[in-house]
DSSP file (Angstrom, degrees, kcal/mol; ACC not computed):
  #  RESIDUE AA STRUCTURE BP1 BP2  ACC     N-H-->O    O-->H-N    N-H-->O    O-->H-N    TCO  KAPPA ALPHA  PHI   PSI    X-CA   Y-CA   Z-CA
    1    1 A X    >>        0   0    0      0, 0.0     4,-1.9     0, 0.0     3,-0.7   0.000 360.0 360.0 360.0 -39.5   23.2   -3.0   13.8
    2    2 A X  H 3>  +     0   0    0      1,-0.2     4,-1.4     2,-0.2     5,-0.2   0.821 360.0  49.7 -75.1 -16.3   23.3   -6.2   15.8
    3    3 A X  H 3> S+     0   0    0      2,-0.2     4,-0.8     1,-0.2    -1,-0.2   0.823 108.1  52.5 -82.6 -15.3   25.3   -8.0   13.4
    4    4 A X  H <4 S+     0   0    0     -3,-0.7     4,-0.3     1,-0.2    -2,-0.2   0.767 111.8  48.5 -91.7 -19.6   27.9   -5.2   13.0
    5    5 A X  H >X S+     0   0    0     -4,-1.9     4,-2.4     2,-0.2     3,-1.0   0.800 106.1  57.0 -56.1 -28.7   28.3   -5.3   16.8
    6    6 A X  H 3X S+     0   0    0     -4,-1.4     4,-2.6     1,-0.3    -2,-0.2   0.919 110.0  49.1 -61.5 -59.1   28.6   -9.0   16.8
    7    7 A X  H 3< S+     0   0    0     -4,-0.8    -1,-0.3     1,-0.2    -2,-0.2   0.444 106.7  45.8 -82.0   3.1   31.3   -8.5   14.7
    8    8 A X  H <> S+     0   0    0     -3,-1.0     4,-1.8    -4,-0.3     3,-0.4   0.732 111.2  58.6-113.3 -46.2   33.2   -5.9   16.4
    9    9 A X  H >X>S+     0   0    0     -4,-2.4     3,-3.8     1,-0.2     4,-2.1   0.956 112.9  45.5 -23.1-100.0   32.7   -8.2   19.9
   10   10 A X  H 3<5S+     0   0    0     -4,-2.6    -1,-0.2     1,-0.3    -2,-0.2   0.487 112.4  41.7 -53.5  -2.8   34.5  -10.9   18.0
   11   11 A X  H 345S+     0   0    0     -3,-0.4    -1,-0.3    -5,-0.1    -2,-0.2   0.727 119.6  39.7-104.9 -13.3   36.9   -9.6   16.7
   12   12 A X  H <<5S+     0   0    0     -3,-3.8    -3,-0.2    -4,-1.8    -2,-0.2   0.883 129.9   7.1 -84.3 -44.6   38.2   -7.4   19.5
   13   13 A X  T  <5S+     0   0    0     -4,-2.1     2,-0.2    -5,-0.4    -3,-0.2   0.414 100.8  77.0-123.9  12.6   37.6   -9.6   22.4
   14   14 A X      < -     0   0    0     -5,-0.8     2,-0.1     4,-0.0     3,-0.0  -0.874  57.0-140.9-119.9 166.6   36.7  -12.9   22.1
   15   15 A X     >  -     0   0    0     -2,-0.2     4,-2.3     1,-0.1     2,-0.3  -0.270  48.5 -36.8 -95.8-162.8   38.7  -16.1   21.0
   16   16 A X  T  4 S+     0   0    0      2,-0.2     2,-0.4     1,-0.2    -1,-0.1  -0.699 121.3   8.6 -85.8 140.6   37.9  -19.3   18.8
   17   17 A X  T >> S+     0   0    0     -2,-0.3     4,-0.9    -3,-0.0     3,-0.6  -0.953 117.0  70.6 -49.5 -47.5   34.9  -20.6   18.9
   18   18 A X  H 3>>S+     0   0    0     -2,-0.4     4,-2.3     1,-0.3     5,-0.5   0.640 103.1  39.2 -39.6 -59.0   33.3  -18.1   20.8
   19   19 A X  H 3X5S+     0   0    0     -4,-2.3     4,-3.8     1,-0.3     5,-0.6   0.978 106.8  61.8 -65.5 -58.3   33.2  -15.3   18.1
   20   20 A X  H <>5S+     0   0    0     -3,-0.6     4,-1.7     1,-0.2    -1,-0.3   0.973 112.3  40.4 -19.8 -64.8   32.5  -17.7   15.4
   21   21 A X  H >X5S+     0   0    0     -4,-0.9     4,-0.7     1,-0.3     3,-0.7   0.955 112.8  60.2 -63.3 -49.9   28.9  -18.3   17.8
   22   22 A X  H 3<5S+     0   0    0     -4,-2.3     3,-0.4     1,-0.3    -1,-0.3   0.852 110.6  33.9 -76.3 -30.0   28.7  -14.6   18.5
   23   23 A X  H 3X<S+     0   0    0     -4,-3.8     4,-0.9    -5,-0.5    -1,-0.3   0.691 116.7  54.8-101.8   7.0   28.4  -13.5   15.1
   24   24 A X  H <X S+     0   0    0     -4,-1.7     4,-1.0    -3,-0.7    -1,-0.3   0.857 112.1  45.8 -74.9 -33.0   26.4  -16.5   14.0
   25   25 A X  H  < S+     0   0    0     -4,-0.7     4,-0.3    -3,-0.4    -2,-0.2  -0.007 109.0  54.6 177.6 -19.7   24.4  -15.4   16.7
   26   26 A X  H  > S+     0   0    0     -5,-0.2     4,-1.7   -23,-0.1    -2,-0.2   0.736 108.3  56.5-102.0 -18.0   24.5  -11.4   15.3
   27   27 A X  H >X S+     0   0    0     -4,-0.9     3,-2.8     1,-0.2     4,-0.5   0.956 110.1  40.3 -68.0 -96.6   23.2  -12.8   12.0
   28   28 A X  H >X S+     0   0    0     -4,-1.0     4,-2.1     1,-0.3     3,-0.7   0.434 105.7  55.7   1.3 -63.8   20.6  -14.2   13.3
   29   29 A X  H 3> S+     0   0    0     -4,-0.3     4,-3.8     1,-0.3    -1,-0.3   0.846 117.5  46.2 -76.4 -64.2   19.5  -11.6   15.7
   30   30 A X  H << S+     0   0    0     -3,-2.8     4,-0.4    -4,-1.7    -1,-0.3   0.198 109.0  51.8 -80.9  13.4   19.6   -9.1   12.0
   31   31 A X  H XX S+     0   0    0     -3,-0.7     4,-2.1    -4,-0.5     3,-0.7   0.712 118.8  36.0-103.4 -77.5   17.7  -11.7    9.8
   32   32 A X  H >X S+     0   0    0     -4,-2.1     4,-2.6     1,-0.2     3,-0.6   0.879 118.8  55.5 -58.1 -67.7   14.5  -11.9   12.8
   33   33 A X  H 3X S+     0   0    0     -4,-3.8     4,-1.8     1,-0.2    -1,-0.2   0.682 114.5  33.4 -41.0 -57.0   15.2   -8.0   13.4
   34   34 A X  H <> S+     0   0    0     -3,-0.7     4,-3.6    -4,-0.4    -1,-0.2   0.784 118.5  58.7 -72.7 -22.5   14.6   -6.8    9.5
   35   35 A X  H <X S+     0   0    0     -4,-2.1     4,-3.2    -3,-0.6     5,-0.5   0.966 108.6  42.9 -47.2 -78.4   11.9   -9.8    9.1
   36   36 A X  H  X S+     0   0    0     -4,-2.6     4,-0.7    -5,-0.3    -2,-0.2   0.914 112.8  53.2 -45.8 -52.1    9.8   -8.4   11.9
   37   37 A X  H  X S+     0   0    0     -4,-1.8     4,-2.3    -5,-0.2    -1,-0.2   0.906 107.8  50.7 -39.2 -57.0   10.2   -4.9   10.7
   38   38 A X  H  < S+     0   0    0     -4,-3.6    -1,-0.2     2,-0.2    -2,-0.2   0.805 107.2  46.8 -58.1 -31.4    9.1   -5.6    7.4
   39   39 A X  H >< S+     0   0    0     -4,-3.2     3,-0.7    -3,-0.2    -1,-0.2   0.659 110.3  65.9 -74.6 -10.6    6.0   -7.3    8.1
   40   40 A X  H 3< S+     0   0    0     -4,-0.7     3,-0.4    -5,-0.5    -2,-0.2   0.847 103.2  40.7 -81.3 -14.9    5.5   -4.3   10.5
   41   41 A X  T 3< S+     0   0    0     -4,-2.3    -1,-0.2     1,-0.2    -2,-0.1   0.140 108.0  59.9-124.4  46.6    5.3   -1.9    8.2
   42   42 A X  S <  S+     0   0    0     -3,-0.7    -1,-0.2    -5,-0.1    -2,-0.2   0.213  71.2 108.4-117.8  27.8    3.2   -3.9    5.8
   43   43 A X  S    S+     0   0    0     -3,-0.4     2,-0.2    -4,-0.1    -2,-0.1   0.606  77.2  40.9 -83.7 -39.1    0.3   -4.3    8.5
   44   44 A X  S    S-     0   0    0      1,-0.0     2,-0.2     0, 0.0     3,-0.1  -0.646  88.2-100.1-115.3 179.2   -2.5   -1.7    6.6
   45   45 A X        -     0   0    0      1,-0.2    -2,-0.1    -2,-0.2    -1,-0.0  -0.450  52.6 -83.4 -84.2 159.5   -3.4   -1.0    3.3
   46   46 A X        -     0   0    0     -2,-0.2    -1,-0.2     1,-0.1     3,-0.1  -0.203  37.2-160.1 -88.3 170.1   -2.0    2.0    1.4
   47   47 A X        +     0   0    0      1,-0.2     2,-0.2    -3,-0.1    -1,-0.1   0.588  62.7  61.0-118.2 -18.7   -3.9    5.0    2.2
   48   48 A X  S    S+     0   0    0      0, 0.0    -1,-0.2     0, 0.0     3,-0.1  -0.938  74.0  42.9-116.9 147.0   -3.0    7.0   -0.5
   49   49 A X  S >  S-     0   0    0     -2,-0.2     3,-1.6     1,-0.1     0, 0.0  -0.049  98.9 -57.2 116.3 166.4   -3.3    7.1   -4.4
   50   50 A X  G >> S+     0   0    0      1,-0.3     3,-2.8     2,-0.1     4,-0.7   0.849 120.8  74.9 -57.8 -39.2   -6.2    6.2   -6.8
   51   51 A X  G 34 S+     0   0    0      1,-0.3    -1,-0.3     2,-0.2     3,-0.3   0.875  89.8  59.3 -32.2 -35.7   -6.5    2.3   -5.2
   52   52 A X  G <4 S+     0   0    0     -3,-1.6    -1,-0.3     1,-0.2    -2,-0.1   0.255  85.2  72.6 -95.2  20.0   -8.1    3.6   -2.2
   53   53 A X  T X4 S+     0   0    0     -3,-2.8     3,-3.2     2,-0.1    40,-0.2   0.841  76.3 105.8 -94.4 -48.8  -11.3    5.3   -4.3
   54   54 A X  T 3< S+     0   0    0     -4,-0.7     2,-0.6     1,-0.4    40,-0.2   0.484  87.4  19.3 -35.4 134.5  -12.6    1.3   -4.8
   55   55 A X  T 3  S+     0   0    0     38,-2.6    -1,-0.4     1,-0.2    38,-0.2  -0.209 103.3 112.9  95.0 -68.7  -15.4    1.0   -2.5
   56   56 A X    <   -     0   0    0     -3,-3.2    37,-3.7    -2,-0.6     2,-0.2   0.054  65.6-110.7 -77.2 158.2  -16.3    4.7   -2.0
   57   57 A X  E     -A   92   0A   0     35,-0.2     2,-0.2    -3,-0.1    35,-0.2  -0.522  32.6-172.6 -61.0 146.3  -19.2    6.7   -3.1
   58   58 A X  E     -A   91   0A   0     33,-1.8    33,-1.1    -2,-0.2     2,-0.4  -0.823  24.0-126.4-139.0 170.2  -19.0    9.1   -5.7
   59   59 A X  E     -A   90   0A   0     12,-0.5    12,-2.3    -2,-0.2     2,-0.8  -0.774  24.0-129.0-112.3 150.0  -21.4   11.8   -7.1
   60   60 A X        +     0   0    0     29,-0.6    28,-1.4    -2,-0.4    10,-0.3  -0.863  32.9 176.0-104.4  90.2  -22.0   11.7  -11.5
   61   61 A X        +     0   0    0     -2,-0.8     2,-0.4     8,-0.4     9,-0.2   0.855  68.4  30.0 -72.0 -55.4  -21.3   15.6  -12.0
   62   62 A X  S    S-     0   0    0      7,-0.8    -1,-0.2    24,-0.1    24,-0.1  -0.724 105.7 -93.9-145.0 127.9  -21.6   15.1  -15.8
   63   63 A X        -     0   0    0     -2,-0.4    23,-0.2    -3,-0.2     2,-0.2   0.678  40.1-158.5 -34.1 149.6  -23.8   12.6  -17.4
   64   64 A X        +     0   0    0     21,-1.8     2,-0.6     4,-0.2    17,-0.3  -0.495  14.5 177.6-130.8  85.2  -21.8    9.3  -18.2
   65   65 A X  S    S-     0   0    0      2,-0.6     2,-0.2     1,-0.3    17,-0.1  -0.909  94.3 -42.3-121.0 120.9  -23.2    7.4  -20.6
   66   66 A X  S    S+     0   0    0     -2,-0.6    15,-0.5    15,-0.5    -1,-0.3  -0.750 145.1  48.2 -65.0  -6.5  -20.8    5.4  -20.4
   67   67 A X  S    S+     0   0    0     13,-0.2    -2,-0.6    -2,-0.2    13,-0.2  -0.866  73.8 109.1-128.8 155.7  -17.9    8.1  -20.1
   68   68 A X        -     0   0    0     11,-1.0     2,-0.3    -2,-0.3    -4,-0.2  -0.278  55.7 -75.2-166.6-137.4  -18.2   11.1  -17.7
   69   69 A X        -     0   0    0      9,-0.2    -7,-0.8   -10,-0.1     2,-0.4  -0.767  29.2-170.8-146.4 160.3  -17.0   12.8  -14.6
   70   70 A X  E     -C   77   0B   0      7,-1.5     7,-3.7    -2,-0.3     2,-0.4  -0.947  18.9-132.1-142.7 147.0  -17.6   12.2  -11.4
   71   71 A X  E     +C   76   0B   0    -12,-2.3     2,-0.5    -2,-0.4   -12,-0.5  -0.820  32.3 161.1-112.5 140.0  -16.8   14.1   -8.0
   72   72 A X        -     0   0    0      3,-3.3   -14,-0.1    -2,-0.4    -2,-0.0  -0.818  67.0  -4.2-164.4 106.3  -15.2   12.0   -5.0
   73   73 A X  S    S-     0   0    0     -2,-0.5    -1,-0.1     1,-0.3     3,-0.1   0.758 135.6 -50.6  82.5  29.6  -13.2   13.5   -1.7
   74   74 A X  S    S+     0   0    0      1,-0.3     2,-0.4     0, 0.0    -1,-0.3   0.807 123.0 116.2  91.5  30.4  -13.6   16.8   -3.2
   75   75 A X        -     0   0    0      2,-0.0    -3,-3.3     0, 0.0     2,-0.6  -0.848  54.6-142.7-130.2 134.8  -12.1   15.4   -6.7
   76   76 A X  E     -C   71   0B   0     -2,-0.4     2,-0.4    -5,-0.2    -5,-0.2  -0.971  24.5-175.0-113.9 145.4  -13.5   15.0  -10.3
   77   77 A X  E     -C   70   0B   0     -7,-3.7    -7,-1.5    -2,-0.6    23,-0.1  -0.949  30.2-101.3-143.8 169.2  -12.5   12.4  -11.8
   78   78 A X        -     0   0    0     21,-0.8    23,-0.5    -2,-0.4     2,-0.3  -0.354  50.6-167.6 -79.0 165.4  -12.9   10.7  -15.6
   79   79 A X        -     0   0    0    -11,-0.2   -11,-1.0    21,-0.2    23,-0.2  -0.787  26.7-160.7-137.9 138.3  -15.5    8.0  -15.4
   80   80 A X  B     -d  102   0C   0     21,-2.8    23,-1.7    -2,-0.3   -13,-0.2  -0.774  14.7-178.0-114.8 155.2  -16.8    5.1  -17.4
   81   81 A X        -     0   0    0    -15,-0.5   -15,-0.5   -17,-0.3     4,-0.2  -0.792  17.3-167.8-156.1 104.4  -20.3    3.6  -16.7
   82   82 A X  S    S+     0   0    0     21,-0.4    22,-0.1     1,-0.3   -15,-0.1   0.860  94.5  41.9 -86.2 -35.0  -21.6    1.0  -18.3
   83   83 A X  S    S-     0   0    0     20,-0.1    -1,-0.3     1,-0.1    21,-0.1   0.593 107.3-133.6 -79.2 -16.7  -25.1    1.3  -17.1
   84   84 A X        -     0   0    0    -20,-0.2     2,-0.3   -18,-0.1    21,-0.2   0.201  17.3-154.3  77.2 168.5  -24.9    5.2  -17.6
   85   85 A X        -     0   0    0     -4,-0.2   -21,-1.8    19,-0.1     2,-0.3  -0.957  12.7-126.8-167.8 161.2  -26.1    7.4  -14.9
   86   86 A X    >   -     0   0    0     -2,-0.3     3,-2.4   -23,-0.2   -26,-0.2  -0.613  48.2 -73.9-130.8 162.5  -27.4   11.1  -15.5
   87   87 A X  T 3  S+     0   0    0     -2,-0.3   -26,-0.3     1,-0.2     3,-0.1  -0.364 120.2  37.2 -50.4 120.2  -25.8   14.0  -13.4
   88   88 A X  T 3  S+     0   0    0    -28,-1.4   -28,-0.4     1,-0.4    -1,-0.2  -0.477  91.7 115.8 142.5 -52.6  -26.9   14.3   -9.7
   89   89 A X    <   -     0   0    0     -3,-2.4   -29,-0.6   -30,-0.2     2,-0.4   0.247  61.3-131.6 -66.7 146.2  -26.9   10.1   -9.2
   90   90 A X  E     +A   59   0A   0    -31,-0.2    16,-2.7    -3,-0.1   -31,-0.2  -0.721  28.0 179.5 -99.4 149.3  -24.5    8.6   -6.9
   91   91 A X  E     -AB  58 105A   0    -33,-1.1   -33,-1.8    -2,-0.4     2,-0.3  -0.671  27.3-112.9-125.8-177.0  -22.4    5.5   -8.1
   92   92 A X  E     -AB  57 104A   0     12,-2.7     2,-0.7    -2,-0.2    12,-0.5  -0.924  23.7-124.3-116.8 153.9  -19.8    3.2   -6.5
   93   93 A X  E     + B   0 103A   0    -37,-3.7   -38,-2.6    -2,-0.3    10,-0.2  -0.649  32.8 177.3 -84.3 119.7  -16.1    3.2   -7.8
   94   94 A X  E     -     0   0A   0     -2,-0.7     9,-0.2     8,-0.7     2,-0.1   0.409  67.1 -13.6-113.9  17.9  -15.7   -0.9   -8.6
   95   95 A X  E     -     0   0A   0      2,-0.0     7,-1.7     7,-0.0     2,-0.4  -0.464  63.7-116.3 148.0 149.9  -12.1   -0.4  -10.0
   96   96 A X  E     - B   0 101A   0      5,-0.2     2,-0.4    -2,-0.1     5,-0.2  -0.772  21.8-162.7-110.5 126.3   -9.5    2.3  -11.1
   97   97 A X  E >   - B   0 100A   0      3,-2.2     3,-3.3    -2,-0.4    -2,-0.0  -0.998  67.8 -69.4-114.2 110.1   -8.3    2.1  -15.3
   98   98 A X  T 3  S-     0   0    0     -2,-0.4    -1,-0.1     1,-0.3     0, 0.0   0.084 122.2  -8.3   8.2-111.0   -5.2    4.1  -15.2
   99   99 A X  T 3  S+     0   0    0     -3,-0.1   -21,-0.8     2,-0.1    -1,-0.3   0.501 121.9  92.4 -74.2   7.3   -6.8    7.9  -14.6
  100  100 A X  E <   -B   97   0A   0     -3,-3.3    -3,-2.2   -23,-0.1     2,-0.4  -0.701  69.0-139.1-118.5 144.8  -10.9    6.5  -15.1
  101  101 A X  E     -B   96   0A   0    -23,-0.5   -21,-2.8    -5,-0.2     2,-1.0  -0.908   8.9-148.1 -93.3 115.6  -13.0    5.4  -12.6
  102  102 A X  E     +d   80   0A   0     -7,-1.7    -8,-0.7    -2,-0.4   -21,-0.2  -0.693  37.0 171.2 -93.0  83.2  -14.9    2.4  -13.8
  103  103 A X  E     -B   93   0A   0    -23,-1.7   -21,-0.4    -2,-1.0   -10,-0.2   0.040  29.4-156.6 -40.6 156.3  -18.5    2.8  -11.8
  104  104 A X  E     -B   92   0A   0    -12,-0.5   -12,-2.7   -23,-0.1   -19,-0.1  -0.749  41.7 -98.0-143.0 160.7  -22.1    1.5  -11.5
  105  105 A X  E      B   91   0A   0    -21,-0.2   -14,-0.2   -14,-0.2   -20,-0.0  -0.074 360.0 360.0 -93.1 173.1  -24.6    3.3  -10.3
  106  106 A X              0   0    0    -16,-2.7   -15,-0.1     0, 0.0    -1,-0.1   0.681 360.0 360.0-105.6 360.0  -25.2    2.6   -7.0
């Protein structure tokens, strides 16, 4: 926005140099403007989608030695476990293989 004002300034009402420097000067103004935005709305970590299980506890709903199910946020989900774990045990999720949880027990 500032750069298309810049340019509507200089071209309506200002002479040479001056408009040259004002839209130099709108550029600018839109380069810092989308910069700043963008780092603002990269500031947290995403919040949704299987990435965000990593870290949590989960419950072993049926056995996985090594492949299984698991329950997590009110969810079952596939799971592999290398170390196996028997129904009941709680694991941690240590990284997501497309729809499978890759676990150890915890």
């Amino acid at each position: 926005m500032g750069l298309l004002m810049a340019i509507v300034i200089a071209v309506l009402w200002l002479d040479e140099p001056w408009n040259w420097i004002v839209i130099g000067l709108g550029a600018i103004w839109e380069i810092a403007e989308t910069t700043f935005f963008l780092k603002w709305s990269q500031r947290r970590r995403a919040t949704v989608g299987a990435e965000t299980l990593v870290g949590q506890r989960a419950i072993v709903t049926t056995d996985c030695m090594p492949d299984g199910q698991v329950r997590i946020g009110g969810e079952l989900w596939g799971a592999h476990c290398r170390g196996g774990a028997a129904v009941g045990d709680a694991v941690i999720v240590r990284e997501v293989d497309g729809l499978t949880l890759v676990v150890e027990p915890e």
